[in-house]
Structure formats: structure tokens, C-alpha cells
C-alpha positions in Angstrom: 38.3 -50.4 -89.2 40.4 -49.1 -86.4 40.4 -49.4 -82.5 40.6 -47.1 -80.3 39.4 -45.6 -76.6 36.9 -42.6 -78.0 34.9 -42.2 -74.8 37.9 -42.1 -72.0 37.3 -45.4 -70.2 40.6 -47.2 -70.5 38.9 -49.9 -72.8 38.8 -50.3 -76.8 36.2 -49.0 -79.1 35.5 -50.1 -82.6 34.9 -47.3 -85.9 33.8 -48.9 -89.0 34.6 -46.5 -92.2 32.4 -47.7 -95.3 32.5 -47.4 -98.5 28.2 -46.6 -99.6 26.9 -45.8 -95.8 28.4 -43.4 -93.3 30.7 -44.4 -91.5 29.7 -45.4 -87.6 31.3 -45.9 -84.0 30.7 -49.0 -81.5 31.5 -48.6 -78.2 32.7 -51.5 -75.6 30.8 -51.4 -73.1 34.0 -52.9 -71.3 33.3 -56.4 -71.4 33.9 -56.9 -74.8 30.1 -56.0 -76.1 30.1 -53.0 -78.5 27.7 -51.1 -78.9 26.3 -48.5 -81.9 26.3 -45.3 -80.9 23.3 -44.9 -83.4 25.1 -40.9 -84.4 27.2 -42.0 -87.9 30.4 -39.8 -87.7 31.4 -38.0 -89.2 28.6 -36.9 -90.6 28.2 -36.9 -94.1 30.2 -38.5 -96.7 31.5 -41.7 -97.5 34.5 -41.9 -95.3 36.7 -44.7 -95.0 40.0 -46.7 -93.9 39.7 -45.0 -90.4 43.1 -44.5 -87.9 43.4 -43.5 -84.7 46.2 -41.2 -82.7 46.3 -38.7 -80.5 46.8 -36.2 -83.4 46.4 -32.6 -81.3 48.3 -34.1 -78.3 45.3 -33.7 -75.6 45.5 -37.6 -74.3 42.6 -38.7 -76.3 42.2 -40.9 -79.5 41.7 -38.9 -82.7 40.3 -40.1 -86.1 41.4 -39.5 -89.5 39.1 -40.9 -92.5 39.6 -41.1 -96.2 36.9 -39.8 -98.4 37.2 -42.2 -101.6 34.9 -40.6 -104.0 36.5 -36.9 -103.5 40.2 -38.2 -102.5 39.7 -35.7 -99.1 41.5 -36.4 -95.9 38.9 -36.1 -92.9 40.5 -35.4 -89.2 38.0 -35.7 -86.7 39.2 -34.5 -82.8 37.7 -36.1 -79.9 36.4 -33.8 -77.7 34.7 -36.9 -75.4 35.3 -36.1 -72.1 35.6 -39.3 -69.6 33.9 -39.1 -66.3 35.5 -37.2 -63.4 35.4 -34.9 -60.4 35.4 -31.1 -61.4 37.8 -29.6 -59.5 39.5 -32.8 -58.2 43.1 -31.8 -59.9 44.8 -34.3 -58.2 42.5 -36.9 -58.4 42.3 -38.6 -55.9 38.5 -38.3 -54.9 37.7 -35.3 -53.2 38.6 -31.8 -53.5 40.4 -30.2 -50.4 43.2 -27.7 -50.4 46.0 -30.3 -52.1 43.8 -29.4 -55.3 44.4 -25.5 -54.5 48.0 -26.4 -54.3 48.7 -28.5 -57.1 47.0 -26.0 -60.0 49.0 -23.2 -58.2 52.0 -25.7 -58.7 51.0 -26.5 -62.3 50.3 -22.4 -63.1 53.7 -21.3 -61.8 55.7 -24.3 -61.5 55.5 -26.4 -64.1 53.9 -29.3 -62.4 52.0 -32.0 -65.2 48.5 -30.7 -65.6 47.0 -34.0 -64.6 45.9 -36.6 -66.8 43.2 -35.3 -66.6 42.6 -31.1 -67.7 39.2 -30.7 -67.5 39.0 -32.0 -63.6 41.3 -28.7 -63.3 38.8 -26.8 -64.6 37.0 -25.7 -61.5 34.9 -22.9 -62.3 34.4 -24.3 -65.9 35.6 -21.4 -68.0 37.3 -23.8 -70.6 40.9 -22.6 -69.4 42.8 -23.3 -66.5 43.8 -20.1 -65.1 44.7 -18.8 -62.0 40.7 -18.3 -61.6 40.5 -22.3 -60.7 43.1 -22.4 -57.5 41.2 -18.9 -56.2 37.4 -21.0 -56.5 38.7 -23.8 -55.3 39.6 -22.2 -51.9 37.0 -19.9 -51.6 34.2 -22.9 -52.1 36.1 -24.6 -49.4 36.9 -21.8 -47.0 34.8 -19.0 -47.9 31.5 -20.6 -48.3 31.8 -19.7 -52.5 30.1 -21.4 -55.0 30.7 -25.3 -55.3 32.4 -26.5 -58.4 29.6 -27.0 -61.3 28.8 -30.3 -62.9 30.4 -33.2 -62.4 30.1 -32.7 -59.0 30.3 -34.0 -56.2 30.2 -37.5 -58.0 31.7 -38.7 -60.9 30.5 -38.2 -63.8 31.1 -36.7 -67.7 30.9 -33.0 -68.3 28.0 -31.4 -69.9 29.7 -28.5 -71.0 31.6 -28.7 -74.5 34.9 -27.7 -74.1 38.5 -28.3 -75.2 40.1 -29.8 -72.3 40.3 -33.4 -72.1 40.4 -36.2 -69.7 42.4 -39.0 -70.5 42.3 -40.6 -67.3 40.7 -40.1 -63.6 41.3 -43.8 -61.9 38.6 -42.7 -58.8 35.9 -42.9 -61.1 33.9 -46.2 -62.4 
């Protein structure tokens, strides 16, 4: 078994790897109950002896299995996004013209991307471009399009996508 935080909110989740049953992820509900998921993963096999790391280097906890009965390595990236405020780059809340400002300082100055990517992803294309600074203003000034989902609350991000979010300290 292994420890790690799989669903982005700063506390430590259990995977089990077994030997005749799939293998299957608790998660702490952040004080100290864990809680099956009900979804084995991976799915299918017989995968065990289960270790965490940040294996593509997004901020998130990855998991690597061993499958005993074919002598296979299994690396499984997390995807899980953790809850935030699309378009919120700076995170600190709210989205006003700092957040316009720090992508554009990110894009051609080499600013850190936030700990948290996918919060810079404001129009939700999966990239962070120069496409996210030019909505951000226009939803603010030129009566565009408000970011999509998560916002204006808190809260994961029902898109798939690459971009992580290792950390957005406004959010529950």
C-alpha cells in the first residue's frame, strides 16, 4: 500500500494493490476517515506493490503498480483536478485584471504558472495560450463570455484535461 494526495486536497489518501482482487483507492475525507471510491484502478489486472510520485512533473501524485502474474510495470497519471476558480490565475479569490496580468507575465515572462494550471485555463481549451489573458479581459471589460465551470465558486472541473491543480488555498 502507498499514501498519497490523489484528489488535490492537501491531505493523504490510501491505494491498496492486491494480489487476487483489483486493486482499489480510499480517500481521506480529511479527518482521517477513508473512504472507497467504489471504481478499482486500474482497471483490470492484478496489480500490486503500489508507489506514488509526481512521475510527469504536473504537481500531482502518480501511481506505478506491479502486475505479478505478467511481471508488467503499470504507470497510472492522475489527471484529478482539485477544486478551484477558473480563471483565478493568481489565486487569490476572484478574477479581476491582476489575473490578465499575471498569465501575460507567465506567457512572455517567465513568471511560475501557478500552482495551480488549470485555474489559468480561462476559456477551457486545455492550453494556456495567449487566448486566456485576451478572455479574461474581455469578460471583465467587454461584457464577453464568463469563464466556464468552476465558476464563480469553487469547485472541480468537469472537463478532462491535462492541466493540473496541485494547490488553490481560497478553496475549502
Amino acid at each position: 500500500m502507498t499514501f498519497a494526495d490523489l484528489d488535490g486536497d492537501a491531505d493523504l489518501d490510501l491505494v491498496v494493490g492486491n494480489y487476487d482482487v483489483p486493486s482499489r483507492i480510499f480517500l481521506n475525507d480529511g479527518n482521517g476517515i477513508y473512504n472507497e471510491t467504489g471504481q478499482p484502478l486500474p482497471l483490470g489486472g492484478f496489480w500490486r506493490s503500489p508507489i506514488s510520485g509526481d512521475i510527469d512533473l504536473d504537481g500531482d501524485a502518480d501511481l506505478v503498480f506491479i502486475d505479478w502474474t505478467e511481471g508488467e510495470l503499470l504507470i497510472h497519471f492522475n489527471v484529478c483536478q482539485g477544486t478551484f476558480i477558473r480563471g483565478d490565475c493568481n489565486t487569490i479569490g476572484s478574477i479581476d485584471i491582476a489575473d490578465g496580468i499575471f498569465l501575460l507575465g507567465y506567457l512572455f515572462s517567465g513568471f511560475d504558472p501557478s500552482t495551480c494550471a488549470d485555474a489559468c485555463d480561462a476559456n477551457d481549451d486545455d492550453d494556456i495560450d495567449i487566448g486566456d489573458p485576451i478572455f479574461i479581459l474581455a469578460s471583465l471589460f467587454t461584457g464577453g463570455d464568463m469563464p466556464p465551470a468552476p465558476f464563480p465558486d469553487c469547485g472541480p472541473d468537469p472537463t478532462e484535461d491535462l492541466l493540473g491543480c496541485n494547490s488553490f488555498g481560497v478553496c475549502p
